[in-house]
N, C-alpha and C positions, 0 to 999 in steps of 0.2 A: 616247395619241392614236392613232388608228386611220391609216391610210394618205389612203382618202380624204379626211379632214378636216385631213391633212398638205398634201396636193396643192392643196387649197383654200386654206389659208391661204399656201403660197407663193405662189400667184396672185393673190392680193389683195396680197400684198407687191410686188408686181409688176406692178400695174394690168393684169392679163390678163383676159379675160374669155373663156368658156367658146366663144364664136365667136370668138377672134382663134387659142387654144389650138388648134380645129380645124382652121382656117385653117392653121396651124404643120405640124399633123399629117399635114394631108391628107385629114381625113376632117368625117363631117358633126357640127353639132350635137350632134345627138342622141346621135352615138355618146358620145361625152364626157359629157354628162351621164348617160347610163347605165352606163358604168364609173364615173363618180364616184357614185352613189347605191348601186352594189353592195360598191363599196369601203368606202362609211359603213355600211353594213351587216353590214361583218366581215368583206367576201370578199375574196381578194386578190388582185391581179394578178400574172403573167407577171414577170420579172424584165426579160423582153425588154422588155414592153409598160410597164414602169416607165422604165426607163434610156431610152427611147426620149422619154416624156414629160416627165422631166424634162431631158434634152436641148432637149428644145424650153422651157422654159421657164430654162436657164440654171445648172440645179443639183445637186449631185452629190448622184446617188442613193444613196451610201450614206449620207447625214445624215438621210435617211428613218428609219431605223434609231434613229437615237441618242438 
């Protein structure tokens, strides 16, 4: 399982929705759904811009990983 479709299914585990997550972040919509579409895509994020995400959603990013 790819990153993106990792982050996704934490957030459904978690009743977050792509506007509450930006909300968290600080940033808009769109930006989130376009790191998550690049991410399902095979690209991968920043290590900063991971740990920062999943901070916001409660979860430790090295279980990304496992």
């Amino acid at each position: 399982m790819n990153i993106g479709f990792k982050i996704e299914e934490i957030m459904k585990s978690k009743n977050i929705s792509q506007a509450e997550l930006a909300d968290k972040l600080g940033v808009q919509r769109q930006t989130v759904f376009r790191h998550l579409k690049r991410w399902k895509e095979g690209k991968e994020p920043s290590i900063r811009l991971l740990r920062e995400w999943c901070d916001c959603l409660e979860f430790d990013y090295k279980k990304i990983f496992q």
